[in-house]
N, C-alpha and C positions, 0 to 999 in steps of 0.2 A: 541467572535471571537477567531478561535484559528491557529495559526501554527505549524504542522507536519513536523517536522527534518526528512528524511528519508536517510541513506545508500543506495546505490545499491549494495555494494557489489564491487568487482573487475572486472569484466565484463563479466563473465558467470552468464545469466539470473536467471539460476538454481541456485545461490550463496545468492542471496536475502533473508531477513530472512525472516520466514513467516508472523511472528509480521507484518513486511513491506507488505507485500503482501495483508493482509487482509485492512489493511489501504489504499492501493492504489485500492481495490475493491470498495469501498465507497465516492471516490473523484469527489470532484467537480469541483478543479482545479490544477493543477502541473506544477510548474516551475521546470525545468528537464535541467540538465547540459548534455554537448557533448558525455562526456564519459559515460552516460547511455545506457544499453542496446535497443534497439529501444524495443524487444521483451517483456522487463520487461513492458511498457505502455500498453501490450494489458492485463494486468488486472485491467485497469480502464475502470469505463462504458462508454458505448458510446457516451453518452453524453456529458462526462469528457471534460474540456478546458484543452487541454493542450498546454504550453509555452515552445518552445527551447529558456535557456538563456543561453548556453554552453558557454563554456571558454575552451581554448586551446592555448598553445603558440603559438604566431605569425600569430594567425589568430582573423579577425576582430569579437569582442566578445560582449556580453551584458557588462557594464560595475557594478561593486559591486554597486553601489550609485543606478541604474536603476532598477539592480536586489531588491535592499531595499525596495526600494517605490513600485514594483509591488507586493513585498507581502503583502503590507500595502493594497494598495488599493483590491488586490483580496480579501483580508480577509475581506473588509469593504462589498466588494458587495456580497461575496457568504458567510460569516458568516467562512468559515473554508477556508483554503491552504496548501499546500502539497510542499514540497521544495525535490526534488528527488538528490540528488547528490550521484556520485560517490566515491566507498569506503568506506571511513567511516568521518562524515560530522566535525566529531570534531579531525580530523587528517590532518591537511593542508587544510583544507575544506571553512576554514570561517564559518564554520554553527553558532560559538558563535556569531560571531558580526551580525549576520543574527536575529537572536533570544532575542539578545541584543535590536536592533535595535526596531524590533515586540515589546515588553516588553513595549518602549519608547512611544509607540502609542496603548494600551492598548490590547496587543494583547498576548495571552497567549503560550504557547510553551511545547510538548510531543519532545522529543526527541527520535527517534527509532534507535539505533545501528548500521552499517555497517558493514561486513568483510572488513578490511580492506587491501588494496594489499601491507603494508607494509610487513606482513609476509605470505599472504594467495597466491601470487605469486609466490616468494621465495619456498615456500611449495609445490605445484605444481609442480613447476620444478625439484624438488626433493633434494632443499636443506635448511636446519634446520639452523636455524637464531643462537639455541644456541645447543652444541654436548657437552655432557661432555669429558673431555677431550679435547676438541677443543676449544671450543669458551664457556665462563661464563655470558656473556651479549652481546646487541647489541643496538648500537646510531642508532636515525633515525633522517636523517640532510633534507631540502629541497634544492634542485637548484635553486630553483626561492622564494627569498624572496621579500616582498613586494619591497623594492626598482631594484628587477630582479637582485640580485646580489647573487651568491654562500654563504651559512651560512655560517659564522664567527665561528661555534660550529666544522667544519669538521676538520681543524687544532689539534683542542683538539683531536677530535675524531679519528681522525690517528694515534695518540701519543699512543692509549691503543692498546690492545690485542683482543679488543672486536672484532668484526661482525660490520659492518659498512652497512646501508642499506640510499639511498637515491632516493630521488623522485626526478622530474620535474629537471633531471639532465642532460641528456645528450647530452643537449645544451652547456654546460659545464666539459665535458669529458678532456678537454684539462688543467683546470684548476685541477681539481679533479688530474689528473695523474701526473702535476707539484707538488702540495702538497705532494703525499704518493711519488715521486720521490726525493725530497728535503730531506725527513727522509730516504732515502735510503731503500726505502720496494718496490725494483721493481719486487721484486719474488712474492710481496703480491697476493694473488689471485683472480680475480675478475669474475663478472657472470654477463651479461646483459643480462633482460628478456624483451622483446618487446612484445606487447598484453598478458598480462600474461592472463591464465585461459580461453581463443578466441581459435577456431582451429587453427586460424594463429598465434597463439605465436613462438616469433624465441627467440632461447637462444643460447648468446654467449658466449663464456669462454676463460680467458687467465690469464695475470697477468699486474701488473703495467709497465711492462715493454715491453707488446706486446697488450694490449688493444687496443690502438690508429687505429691502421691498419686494426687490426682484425676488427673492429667496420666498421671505414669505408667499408671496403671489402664488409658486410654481409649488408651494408647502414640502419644501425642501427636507427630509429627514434623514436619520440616521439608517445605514451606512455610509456616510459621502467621504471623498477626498476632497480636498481647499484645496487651489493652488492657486498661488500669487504671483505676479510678476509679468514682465511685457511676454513670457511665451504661453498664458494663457490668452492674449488676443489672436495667438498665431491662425488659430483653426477659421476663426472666421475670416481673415483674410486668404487664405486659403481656398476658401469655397468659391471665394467674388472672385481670385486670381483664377480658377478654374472654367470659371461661367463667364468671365473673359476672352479666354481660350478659346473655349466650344464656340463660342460665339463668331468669330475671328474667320472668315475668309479659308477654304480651302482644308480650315483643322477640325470641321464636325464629324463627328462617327457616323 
């Protein structure tokens, strides 16, 4: 019996590795979370079972405990299982206790890699987690940890210089901007990306001290990535450094 860990990637279908793709050609069965591409399942064959066990905030979900026992048992009936999750499975994913779990009931585990939308979002948008000159490192905190409570690490993580990137936050936007407000960093610069890598991706920009409104305004929701720090202004200056360019004697297209 075996279980297949799969990434999807950040939610452009196209983003999936291919490793993942040949393996979901060959599937028997797939428990597939909310934030999966629908498109990425038409390369499984037709015959393929496939299970919505999605999870998303605030809406009524498969619970981990139900999600555990259904790979137990599909693996027992179809010999193999496929666990599709969004991003990358060992990045706020749960995919270890997932595999953990399989192991405990004789069940063996291929783990295949994700793009993860820590920085593969970020990226997109057109802005670089670390810039030399800018930013040397970057923390990645969650907003939702097991007990649905803001990470305990983001305090720390305010305190440096780094790039500050966090998931499953923006239900906690209010809390996140009391923190970097408390250390006095309301100039800090922030970037929310909603559906990152989706034609409808919306991306916000401001700073610690005008985020709150801006968010609301543009009715900011969950899936977004936060990121903090002076390389979330990078993009817009970027665009003015371009349109200077083009503009410039001799360099228009």
């Amino acid at each position: 019996m075996k279980l297949t860990l799969i990434g999807a990637g950040p939610g452009d279908p196209d983003l999936i590795t291919m490793k993942g793709i040949k393996a979901l050609q060959t599937a028997k069965v797939v428990l597939y979370d909310a934030l999966v591409h629908p498109a990425i399942l038409d390369n499984c064959p037709e015959d393929c079972l496939k299970i919505h066990v999605g999870k998303r905030f605030g809406k009524v979900s498969c619970g981990q405990d139900e999600i555990n026992k259904l790979i137990v048992a599909s693996a027992e009936q179809h010999g193999e299982v496929i666990r599709l999750k969004g991003g990358d499975s060992f990045i706020f994913g749960r995919g270890y206790e997932e595999i953990e779990y399989a192991a405990q009931h004789g069940i063996a585990s291929e783990v295949i890699p994700g793009i993860s939308s820590t920085y593969a979002v970020p990226a997109l948008a057109g802005i670089p987690l670390t810039s030399r000159g800018v930013s040397e490192s970057f923390w990645v905190v969650t907003g939702t940890t097991k007990s649905h409570e803001l990470s305990a690490d983001l305090p720390w993580a305010a305190r440096s210089s780094a790039t500050v990137v966090i998931l499953m936050g923006t239900h906690k936007l209010e809390e996140i901007v009391a923190i970097y407000t408390s250390l006095d960093k309301f100039d800090e610069s922030v970037a929310i990306i909603q559906n990152g890598s989706l034609p409808e991706q919306k991306i916000v920009l401001g700073t610690i001290g005008n985020i709150l409104p801006l968010a609301k305004e543009a009715d900011v929701k969950s899936p977004a990535v936060i990121v903090i720090g002076k390389v979330a202004a990078l993009p817009g200056l970027s665009y003015q450094k371009l349109e200077e360019i083009i503009g410039q004697p001799n360099l228009k297209a």
